[in-house]
C-alpha positions in Angstrom: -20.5 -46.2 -39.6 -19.7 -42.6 -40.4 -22.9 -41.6 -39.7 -23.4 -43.3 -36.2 -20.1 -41.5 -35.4 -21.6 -37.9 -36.1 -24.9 -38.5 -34.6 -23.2 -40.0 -31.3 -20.1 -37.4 -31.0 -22.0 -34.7 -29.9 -23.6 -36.2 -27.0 -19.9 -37.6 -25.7 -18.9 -34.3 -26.0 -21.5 -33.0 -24.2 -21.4 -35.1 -21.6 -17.3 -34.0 -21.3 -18.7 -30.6 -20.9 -20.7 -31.3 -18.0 -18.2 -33.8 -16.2 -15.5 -31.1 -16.7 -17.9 -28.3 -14.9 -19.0 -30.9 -12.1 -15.6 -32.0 -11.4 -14.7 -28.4 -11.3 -17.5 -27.0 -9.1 -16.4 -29.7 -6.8 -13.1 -29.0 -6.9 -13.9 -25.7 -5.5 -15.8 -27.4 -2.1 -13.2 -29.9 -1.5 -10.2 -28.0 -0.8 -9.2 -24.1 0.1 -5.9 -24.5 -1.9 -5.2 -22.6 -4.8 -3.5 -24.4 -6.1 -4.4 -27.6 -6.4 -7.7 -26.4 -7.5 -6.7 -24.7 -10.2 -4.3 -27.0 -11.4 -6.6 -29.5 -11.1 -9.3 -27.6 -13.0 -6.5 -27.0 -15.8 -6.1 -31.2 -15.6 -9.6 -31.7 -16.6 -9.5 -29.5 -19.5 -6.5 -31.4 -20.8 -7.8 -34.5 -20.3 -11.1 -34.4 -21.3 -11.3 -31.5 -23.3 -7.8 -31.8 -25.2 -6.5 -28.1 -24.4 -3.4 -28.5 -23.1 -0.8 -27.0 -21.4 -2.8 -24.8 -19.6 -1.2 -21.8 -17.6 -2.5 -19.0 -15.2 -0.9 -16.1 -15.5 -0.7 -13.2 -12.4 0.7 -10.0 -12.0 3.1 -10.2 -9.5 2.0 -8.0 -6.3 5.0 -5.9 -6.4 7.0 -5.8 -9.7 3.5 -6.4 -11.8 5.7 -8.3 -13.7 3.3 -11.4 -15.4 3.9 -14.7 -13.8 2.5 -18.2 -14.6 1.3 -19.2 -11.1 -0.5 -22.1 -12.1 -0.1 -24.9 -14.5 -0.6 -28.4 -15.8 1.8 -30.6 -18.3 4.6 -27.7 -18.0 7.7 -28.6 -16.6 9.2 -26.4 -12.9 11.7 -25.4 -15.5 8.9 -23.7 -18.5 7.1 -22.6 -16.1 10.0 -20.6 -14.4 10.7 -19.0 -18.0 6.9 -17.9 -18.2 7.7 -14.9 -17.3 6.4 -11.2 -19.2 6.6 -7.4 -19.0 3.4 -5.6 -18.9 1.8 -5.4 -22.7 4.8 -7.7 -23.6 3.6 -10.7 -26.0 -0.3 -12.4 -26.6 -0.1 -12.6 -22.2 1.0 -9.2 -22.1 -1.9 -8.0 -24.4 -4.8 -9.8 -22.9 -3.7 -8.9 -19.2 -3.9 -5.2 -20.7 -6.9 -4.9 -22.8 -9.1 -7.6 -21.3 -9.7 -8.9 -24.6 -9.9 -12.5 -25.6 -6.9 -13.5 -28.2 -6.7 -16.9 -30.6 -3.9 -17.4 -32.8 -5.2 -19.9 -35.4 -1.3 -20.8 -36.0 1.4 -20.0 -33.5 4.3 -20.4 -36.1 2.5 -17.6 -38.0 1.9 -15.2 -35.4 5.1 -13.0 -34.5 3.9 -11.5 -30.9 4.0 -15.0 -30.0 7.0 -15.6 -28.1 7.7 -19.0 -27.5 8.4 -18.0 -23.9 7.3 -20.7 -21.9 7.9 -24.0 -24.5 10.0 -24.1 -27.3 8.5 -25.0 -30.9 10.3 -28.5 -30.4 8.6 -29.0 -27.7 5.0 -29.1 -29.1 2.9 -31.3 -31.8 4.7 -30.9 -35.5 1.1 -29.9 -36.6 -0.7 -26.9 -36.6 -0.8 -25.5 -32.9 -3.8 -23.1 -31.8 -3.1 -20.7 -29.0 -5.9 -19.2 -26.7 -5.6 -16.4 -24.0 -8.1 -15.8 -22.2 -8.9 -13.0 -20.0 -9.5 -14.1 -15.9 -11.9 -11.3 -14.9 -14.0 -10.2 -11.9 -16.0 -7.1 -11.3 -14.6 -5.9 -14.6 -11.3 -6.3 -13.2 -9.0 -8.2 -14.9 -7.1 -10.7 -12.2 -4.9 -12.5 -14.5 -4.9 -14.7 -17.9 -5.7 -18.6 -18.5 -3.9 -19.7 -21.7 -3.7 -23.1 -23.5 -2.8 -24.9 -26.6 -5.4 -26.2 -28.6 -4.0 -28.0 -32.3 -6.3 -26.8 -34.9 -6.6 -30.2 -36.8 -9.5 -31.5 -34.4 -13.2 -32.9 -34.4 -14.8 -30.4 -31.6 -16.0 -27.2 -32.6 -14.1 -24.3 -31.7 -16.9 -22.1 -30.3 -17.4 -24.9 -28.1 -13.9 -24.7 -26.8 -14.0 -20.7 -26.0 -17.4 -21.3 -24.2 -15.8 -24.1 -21.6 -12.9 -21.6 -21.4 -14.8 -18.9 -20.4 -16.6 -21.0 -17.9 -13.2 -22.2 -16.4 -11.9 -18.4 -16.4 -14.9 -17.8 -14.4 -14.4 -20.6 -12.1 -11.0 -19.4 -11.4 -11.1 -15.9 -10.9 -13.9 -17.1 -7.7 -11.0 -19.1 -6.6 -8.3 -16.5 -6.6 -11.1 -14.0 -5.1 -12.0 -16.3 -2.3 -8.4 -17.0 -1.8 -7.7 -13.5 -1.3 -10.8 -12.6 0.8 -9.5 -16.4 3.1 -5.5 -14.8 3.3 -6.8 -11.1 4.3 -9.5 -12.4 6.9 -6.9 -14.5 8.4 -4.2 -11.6 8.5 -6.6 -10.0 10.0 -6.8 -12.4 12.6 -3.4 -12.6 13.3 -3.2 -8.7 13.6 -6.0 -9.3 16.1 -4.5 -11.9 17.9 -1.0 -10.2 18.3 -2.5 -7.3 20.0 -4.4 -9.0 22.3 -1.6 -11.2 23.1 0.3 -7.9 23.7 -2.2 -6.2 25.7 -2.3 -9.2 27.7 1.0 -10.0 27.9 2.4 -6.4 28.8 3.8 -5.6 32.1 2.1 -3.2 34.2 4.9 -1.7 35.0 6.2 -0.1 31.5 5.4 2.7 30.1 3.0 1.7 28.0 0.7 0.9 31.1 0.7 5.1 31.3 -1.5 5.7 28.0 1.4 5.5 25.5 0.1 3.1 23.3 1.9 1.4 20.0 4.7 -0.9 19.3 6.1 1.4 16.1 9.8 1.6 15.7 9.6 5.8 16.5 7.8 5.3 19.3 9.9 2.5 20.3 13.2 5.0 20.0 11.6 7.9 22.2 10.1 5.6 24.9 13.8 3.8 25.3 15.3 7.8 25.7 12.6 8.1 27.9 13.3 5.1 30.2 17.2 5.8 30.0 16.7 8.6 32.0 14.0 8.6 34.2 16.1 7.6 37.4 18.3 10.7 37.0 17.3 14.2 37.6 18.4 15.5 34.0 16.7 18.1 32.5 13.9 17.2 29.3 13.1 18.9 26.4 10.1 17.1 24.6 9.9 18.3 21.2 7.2 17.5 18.3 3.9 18.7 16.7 0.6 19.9 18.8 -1.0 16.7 20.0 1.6 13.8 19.9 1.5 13.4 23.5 3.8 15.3 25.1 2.3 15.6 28.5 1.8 11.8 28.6 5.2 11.1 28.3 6.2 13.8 30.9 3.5 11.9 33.1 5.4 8.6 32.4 8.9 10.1 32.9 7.8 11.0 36.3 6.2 7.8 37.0 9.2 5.9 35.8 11.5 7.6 38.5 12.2 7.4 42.3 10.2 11.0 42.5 6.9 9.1 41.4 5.4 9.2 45.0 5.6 12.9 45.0 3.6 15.7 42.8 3.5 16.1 39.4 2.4 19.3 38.2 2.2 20.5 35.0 1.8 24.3 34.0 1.2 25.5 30.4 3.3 28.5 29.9 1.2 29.8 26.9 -2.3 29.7 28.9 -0.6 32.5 31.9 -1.2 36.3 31.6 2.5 38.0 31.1 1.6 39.7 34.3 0.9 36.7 36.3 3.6 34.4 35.2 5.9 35.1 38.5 3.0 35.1 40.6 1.9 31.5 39.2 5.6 30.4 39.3 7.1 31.5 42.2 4.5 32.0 44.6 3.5 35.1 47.0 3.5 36.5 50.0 0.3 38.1 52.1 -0.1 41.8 51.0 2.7 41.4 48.0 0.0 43.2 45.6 -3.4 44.6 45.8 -5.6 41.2 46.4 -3.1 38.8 47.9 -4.9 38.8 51.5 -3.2 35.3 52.0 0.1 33.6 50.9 -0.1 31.1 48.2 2.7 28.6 46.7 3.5 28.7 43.8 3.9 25.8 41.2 7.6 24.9 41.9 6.6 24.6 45.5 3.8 22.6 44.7 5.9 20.2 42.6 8.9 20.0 45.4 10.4 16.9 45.7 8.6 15.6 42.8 8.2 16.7 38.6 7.0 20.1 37.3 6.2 20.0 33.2 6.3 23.4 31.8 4.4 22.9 28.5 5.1 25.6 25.6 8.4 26.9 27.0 8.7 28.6 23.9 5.6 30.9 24.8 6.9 32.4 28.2 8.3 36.0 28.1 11.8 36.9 28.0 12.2 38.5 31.7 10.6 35.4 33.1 13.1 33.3 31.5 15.8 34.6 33.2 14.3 33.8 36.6 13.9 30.1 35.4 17.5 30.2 34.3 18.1 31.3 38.1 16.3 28.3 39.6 17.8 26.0 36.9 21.0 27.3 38.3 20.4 27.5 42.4 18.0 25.2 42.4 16.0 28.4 44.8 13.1 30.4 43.8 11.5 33.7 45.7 8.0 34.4 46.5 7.1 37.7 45.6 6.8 39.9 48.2 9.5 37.8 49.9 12.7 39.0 51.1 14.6 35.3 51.1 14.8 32.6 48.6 13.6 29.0 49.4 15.6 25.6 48.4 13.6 23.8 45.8 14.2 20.2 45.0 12.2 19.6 41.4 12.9 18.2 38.1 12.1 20.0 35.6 10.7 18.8 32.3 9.6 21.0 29.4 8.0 20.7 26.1 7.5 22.8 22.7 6.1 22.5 19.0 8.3 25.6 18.1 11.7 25.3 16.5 13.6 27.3 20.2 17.3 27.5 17.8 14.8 29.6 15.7 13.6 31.6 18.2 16.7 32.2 19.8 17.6 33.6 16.5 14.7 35.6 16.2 15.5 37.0 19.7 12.4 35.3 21.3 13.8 33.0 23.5 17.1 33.0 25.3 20.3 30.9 24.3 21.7 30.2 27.9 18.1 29.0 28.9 18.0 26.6 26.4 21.2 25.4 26.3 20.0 24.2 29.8 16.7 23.0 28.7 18.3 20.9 26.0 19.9 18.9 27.9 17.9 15.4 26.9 16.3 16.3 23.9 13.8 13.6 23.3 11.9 14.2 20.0 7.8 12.6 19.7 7.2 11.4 16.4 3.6 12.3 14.8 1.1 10.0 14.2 1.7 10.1 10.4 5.3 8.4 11.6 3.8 5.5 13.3 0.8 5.0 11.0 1.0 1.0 12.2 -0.1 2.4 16.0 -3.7 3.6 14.3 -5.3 0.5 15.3 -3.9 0.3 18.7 -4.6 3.6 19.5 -8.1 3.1 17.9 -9.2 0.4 20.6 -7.6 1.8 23.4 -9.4 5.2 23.1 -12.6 3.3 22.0 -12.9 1.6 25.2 -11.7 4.3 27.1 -14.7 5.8 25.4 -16.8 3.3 26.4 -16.3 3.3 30.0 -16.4 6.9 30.6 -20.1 7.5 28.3 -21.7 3.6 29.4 -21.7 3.4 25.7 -21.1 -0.7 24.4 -19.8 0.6 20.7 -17.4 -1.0 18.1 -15.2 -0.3 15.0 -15.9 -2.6 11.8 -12.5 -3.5 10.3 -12.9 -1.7 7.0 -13.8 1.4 9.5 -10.3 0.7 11.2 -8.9 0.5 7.9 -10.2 4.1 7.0 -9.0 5.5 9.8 -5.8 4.1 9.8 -5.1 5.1 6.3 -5.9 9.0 7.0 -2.9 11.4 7.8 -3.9 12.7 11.0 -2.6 16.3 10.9 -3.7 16.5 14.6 -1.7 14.0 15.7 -3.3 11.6 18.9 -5.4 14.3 20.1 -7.1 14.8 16.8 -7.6 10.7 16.7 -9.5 10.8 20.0 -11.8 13.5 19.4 -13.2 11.7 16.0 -13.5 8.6 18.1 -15.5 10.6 20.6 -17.3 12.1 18.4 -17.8 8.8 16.4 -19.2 6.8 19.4 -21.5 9.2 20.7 -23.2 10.4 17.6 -23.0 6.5 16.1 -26.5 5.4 16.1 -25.9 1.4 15.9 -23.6 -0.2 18.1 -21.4 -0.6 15.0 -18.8 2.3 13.2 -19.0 1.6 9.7 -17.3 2.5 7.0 -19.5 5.5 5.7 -19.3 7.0 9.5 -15.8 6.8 9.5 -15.6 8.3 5.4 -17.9 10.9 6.6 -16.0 11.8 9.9 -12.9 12.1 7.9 -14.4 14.1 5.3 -15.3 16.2 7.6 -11.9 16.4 9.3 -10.3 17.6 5.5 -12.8 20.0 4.9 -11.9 21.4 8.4 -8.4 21.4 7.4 -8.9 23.4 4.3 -10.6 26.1 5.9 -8.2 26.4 8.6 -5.9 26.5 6.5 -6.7 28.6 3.3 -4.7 29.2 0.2 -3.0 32.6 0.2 -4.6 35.4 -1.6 -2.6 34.9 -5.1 -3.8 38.5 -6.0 -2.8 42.0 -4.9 -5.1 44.8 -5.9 -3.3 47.7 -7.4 -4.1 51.5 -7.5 -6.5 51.5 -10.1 -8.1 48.8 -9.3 -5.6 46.5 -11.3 -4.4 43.2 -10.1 -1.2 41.6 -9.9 -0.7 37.8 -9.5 1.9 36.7 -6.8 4.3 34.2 -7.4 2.4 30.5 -7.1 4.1 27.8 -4.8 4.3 24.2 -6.0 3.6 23.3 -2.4 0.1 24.8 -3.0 -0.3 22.1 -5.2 -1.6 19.5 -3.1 -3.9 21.9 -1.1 -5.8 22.2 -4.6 -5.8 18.9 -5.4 -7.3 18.0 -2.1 -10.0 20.6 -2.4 -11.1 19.5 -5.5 -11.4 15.8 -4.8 -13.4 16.9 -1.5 -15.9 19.1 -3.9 -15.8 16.1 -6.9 -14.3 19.0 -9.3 -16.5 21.7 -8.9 -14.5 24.8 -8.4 -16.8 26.9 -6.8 -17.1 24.9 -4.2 -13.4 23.9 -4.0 -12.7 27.8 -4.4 -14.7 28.4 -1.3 -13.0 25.8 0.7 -9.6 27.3 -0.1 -10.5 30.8 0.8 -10.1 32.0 -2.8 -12.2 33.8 -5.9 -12.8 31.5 -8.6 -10.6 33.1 -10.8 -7.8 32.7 -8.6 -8.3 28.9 -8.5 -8.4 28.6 -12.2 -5.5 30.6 -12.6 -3.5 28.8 -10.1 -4.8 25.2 -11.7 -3.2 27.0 -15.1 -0.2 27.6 -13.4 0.4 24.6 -11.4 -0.4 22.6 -14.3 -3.5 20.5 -12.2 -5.5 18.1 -14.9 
């Protein structure tokens, strides 16, 4: 009798084995829910297999604090209490070294907690514990635990090898659960922009090339819109290549002077000597070479906008005559002997801090306390990081239409570019694109274009913007260090990533020798 029962066991076992990683497998066809499938997969090794109270354990997204997310013959309320610290207890340690841990007897074993069910709880016999790591891509997603009393028939080799195959099983469920929720955010990302391209009236703003739905944006477009039916003066502030012009374009557009010109003049581009000329206008014979009249740009704006660009860069005498047309709302030809009525609004924009100027003697206080009268302030595109993909379509088939070129983005492409800082703002963003579309030789960006575009983009950065000299030379020849900035930091850091730690190169980038870098790595501490 005893002897039948040894020679048969082994086959009923096996055949367990394979009914528990059938059921499984199908398990994993029948239904996209985590959690059912897991639990259910947790069910069969309980009921078949006699390990029970299983438990998946995950980090929580935020906190990492270790969770049990899924479980089988644990009540809402244990299951609540499964809760542990990074490192903290037999969880805590297999979540953290990846390692596989059995505790032969938990009342023996101090780093077991307890946590999740009390001692009273369980079998008054010898209770096994196994943790076992959940991995994938040598990456350990979470831990699969369960109770196992020692006291049993069925080898225990044999129970760590259909626990490993379950571990397995699992970690493809949370994977393809993960890869399921992100393609379907995706989706919905996808399908709120097109429903908000579709559904946006023609008649805002945003139908003008201002494109994004980010809370900054949101704040200087309402400014915008506030005043665009009254003749008050605007100051655009913010970096090189937010968009300024655009939104002067759209303030006129926005008002009742939209059927007349808008002309926009950038004040750093005109020769000191030509800026009244360019301004104001002249008569026939007012200089050598002025063998007809010609309007100037106020005149050519009359009735409608003029968008001096770079106010900060025009010269001090020909800010006083813009005060005067600020203030009489005339301006003067030269060579003319009367002054002319004008009737424009006047819009300006800077990247320099004027109050700073002013103080600095550069720019004039009464002129811009008459500039400043709606200050409206463009945030950079490292403010709205969320309008990245917006902006990335739009200019893409902008791109398209202008170069008869029929080329797309890949979504982990979008995702590059929209996790990259952008120091050049909008303008920077539209030149990559340009540059990505006509030198892509599919009709697809990928990801390595876009990495090797943006590489590109830091490198340029770097050298445009070199580390300061940190050493003086001395008579003598002897050298002096200068003090080292913390904010230096970063720049270093930066290069070295770019140059995957070679310092020669990373020297190079940063304009330095390559004992400079080393000593500033020394100094700021860099690993």
């Amino acid at each position: 009798m005893d002897t039948a029962n040894i020679r048969t066991a082994p086959e009923t076992l096996i055949d367990e084995e394979l009914l528990v990683i059938r059921e499984a497998s199908a398990l994993m066809g029948k239904s996209p829910d985590q959690h059912y499938v897991i639990r259910e997969i947790l069910h069969l090794l309980s009921e078949l297999l006699g390990l029970n109270r299983g438990r998946v354990v995950l980090p929580d997204a935020e906190t990492d604090i270790l969770r049990i997310a899924h479980a089988y013959g644990l009540s809402q309320t244990e299951i609540k209490r499964g809760q542990f610290s990074p490192g903290e207890g037999i969880t805590g340690r297999v979540m953290q070294t990846g390692q596989m841990v059995i505790i032969q007897d938990i009342d023996s074993e101090p780093e077991f907690l307890f946590r999740t069910v009390v001692r009273d709880q369980l079998p008054h016999e010898t209770v096994s514990y196994i943790a076992m790591p959940i991995e994938q891509g040598g990456k350990v997603l979470g831990v699969l635990g369960v109770h196992r009393l020692r006291d049993r028939p069925r080898p225990l080799a044999r129970d760590l090898q259909m626990l490993k195959i379950a571990a397995t099983l699992i970690a493809q469920v949370i994977m393809l659960n993960r890869y399921i929720q992100e393609r379907t955010a995706r989706l919905e990302t996808e399908n709120r922009e097109l429903k908000w391209a579709l559904n946006k009236n023609p008649s805002t703003l945003g139908s003008f090339g201002i494109v994004g739905e980010s809370m900054p944006l949101r704040r200087a477009l309402k400014q915008i819109e506030q005043v665009a039916q009254t003749d008050a003066t605007v100051l655009l502030l913010g970096e090189s290549g937010t968009g300024k012009e655009l939104f002067a374009r759209a303030l006129h557009l926005s008002s009742a002077r939209r059927d007349f010109p808008f002309i926009k003049v950038n004040c750093g581009a005109i020769p000191e000597n030509l800026f009244e000329s360019e301004l104001f206008g002249y008569e026939k014979g007012a200089f050598t070479g002025a063998t007809s009249s010609r309007p100037g740009y106020f005149e050519q704006a009359n009735n409608g906008t003029i968008f001096l660009d770079e106010i900060g860069d025009m010269p001090l005498a020909m800010q006083v005559k813009l005060l005067r047309v600020l203030q009489e709302n005339t301006i003067q030809r030269v060579g003319a002997r009367r002054e002319a009525a004008i009737n424009v609004r006047i819009v300006t924009a800077t990247n320099q801090d004027l109050q700073q100027a002013v103080s600095r003697g550069k720019f004039r206080l009464d002129l811009f306390y008459r500039i400043n009268v709606i200050p409206v302030r463009l945030p950079t595109l490292q403010e709205r990081p969320e309008d990245i993909r917006h902006l990335v379509r739009y200019y893409l088939n902008q791109i398209n239409q202008s170069y008869q070129r029929n080329v797309n983005i890949a979504p982990d492409a979008l995702e590059q570019l929209a996790a990259y800082s952008w120091p050049g703002n909008v303008r920077q963003l539209r030149n990559v694109l340009e540059r990505l579309a006509l030198l892509s030789e599919n009709r697809l960006i990928s990801a390595a274009d876009a990495a090797s575009v943006i590489a590109s983009e830091t490198m340029n950065e770097a050298s445009t913007h070199p580390v300061a000299d940190i050493e003086t030379t001395l008579p003598g020849g002897l050298r002096t260090y200068q003090s080292v900035q913390t904010s230096d930091r970063a720049s270093i850091i930066q290069a070295l990533a770019i140059s995957n730690g070679n310092k020669s190169r990373a020297a190079q980038q940063l304009g330095m020798t390559l004992r400079q870098l080393n000593y500033r790595i020394q100094r700021l501490g860099i690993d």
